[in-house]
N, C-alpha and C positions, 0 to 999 in steps of 0.2 A: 864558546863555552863560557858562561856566567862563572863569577867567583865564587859563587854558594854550589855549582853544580857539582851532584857526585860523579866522578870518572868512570865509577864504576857500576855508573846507571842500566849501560849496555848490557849487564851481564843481570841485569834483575830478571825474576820470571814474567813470561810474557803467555798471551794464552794457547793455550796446546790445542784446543777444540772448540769449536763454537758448537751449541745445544737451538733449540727450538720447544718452549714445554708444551708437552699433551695441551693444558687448556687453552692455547693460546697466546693473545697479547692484550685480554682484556685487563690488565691489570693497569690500578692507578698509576700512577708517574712518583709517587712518594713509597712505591712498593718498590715497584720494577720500573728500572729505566726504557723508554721505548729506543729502538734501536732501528735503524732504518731498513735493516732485512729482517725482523721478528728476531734473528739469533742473538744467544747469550755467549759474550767468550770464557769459558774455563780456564782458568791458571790451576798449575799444580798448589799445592797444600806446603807450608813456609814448616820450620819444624816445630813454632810457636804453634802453626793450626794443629801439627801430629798431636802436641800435649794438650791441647783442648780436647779430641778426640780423644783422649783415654783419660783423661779429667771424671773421675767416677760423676763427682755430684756435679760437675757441669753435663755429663750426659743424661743423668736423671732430670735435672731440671729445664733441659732443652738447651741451654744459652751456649754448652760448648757446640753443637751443630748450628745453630742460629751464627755465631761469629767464623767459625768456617764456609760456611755457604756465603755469607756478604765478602767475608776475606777471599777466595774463588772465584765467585762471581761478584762483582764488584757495579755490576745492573742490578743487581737485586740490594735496594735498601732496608727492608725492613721483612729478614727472612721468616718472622714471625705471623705473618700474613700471607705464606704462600701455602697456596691451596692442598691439599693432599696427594691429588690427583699427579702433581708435580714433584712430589719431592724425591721418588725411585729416578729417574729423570737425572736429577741432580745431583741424587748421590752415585750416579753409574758415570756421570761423567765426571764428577770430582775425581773418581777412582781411576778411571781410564787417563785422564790429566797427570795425573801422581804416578802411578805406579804401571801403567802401559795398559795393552789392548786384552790379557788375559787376566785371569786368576783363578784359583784354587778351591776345591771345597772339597771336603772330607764328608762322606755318612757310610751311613749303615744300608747295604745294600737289602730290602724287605723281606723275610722271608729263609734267605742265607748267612743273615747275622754275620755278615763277611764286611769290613771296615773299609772302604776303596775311596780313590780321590777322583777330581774328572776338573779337566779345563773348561772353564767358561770363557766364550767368545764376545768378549763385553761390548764390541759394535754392532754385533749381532743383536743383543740386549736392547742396544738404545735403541737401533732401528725398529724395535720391533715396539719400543714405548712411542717414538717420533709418532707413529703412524697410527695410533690410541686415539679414538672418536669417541669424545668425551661427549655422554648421553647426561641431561642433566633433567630429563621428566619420566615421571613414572606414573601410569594408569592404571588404575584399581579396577578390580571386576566390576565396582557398582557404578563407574563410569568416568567417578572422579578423578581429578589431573593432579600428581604434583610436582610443581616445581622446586627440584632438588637443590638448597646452600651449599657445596662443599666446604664441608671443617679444612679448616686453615691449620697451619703448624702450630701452633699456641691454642687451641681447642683439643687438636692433641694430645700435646705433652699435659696440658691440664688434665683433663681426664687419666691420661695413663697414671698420673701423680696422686689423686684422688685415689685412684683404685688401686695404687700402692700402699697407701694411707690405712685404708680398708681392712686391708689382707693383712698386713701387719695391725691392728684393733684386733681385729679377728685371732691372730694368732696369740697374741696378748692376754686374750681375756677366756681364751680355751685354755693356757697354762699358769692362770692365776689361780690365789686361793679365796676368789671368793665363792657364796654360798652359788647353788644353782639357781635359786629363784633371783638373785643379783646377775650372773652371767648370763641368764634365758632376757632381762629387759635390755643388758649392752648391746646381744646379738641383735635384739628386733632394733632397737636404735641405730647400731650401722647397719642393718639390714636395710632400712628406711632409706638411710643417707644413700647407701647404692642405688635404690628404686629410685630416686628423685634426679641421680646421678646420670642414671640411662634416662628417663624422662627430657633430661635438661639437653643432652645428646640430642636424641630423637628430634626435638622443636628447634635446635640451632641449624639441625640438617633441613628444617623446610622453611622455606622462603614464600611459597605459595602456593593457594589450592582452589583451584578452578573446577566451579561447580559443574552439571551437564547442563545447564543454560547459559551458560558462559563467564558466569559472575564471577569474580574474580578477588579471592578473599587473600589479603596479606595482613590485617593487626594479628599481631602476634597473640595478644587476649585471644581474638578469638581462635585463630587455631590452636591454641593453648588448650581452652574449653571441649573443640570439640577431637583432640589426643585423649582429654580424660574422660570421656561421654561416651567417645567412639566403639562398638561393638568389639571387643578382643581378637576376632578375628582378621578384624580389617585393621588392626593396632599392627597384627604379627606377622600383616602382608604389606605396608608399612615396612617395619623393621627389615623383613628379610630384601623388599628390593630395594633398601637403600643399602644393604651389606652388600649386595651384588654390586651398587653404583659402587659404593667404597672399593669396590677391587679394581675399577679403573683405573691406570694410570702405573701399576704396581708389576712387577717384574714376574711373569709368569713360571712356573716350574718347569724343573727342567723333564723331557719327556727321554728316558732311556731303554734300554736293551738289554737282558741279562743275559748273560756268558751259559755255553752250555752246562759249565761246572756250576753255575749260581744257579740256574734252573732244578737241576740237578739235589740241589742242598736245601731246595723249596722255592727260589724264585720266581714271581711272576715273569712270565714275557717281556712284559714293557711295566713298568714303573715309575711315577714322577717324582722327583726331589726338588724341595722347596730353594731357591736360590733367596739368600736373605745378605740384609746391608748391614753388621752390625760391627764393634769392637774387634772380634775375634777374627773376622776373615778380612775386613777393612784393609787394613797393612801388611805389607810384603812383611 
């Protein structure tokens, strides 16, 4: 033992689990560290990570989960750069790292307005992300290909931040006193900045669109041009199968059972409840 070395090295957190993410291991070397089995090891969460986690405006503005995920996993350098498709992924296993293989959730059982809780099997969870076959083309009925960008954490949080911005303008300027003909041009002014909002979305999610003769268009200009050209209906089918890709990768609901008393009270049969990662169920 060197003269600088802490004694108490031995007892530092070491990682609880090793992960594998849905998209794989294409990522650069300046994101994610390559590792010689694909897997990521997990460390539990320090109690500096706890207070970043509930760091109101570092959750709004992405940086207290960005410094937990590189603090955790310590292969990922630049968690601002990981894909979507990955981050349910990462935040099930942070959790299962910290605080063990179950956890809790509370809702409203549909129907029976009856308040009940139910354990989640969080290996259960991952296994069932591990094993997410991340589709990244989408074909249009008129024949066209595209290849799908997944938004990154930081195209995320940016947008979610924007449209925070929004809705707060919006709420602003619905309880001001100015005249209606001033608050009907604020509303079309953010109304605008949203439309350009989802436009700016839309074209960061494609990366490339392959014609039916094979030509194979990536300048941005042009697929730019032809988002704003494009028939509405081929915009909205567009839109909707990249919602569907966006749900790749993301922690599927849970599929239950209602009690014959919940049936009884209105319940359906079977019912799903959304499992979600946030603040309020995060920590034991």
């Amino acid at each position: 033992m060197t003269e600088n070395t802490n004694p108490l090295n031995k007892y530092f957190r070491q990682p609880a689990i090793y992960v594998s993410l849905p998209s794989g291991t294409d990522y650069p070397p300046h994101v994610v560290a390559h590792t010689q089995t694909g897997e990521l090891g997990v460390m539990p969460m320090t109690a500096k990570d706890e207070i970043r986690f509930k760091t109101p405006d570092a959750l709004m503005n992405g940086q207290g989960v960005v410094q937990v995920i590189q603090s955790c996993l310590p292969d990922i350098k630049d968690a601002w750069q990981i894909k979507s498709y990955d981050l349910d992924t990462i935040l099930v296993a942070i959790r299962i790292a910290t605080y063990g293989e179950t956890m809790e959730i509370n809702f409203n059982v549909p129907g029976a307005n009856e308040n009940v809780s139910h354990t989640v099997n969080l290996p259960g969870i991952l296994d069932g992300l591990r094993s997410t076959k991340v589709d990244g083309h989408i074909t249009l009925n008129d024949g066209l290909k595209i290849t799908v960008r997944p938004l990154t954490y930081k195209d995320m949080t940016s947008t979610s931040l924007h449209t925070f911005q929004q809705q707060k303008m919006y709420t602003a300027i619905q309880d001001s006193q100015l005249s209606d003909e001033e608050k009907a041009k604020r509303f079309n002014d953010a109304f605008k900045t949203l439309t350009d909002l989802n436009a700016s979305i839309l074209l960061k999610n494609i990366e490339m669109v392959t014609m039916t003769d094979g030509t194979e268009i990536t300048d941005p200009a042009h697929i730019k041009e032809f988002i704003e050209n494009a028939n509405a209906v081929v915009v909205k089918e567009i839109e909707d199968k990249l919602m569907q890709l966006r749900g790749q990768g993301a922690v599927k609901p849970l599929k239950l059972k209602a009690t014959e008393d919940q049936i009884k009270k209105g319940a359906p049969v079977t019912y799903e409840v959304p499992v979600t990662f946030d603040t309020s169920n995060f920590f034991v």
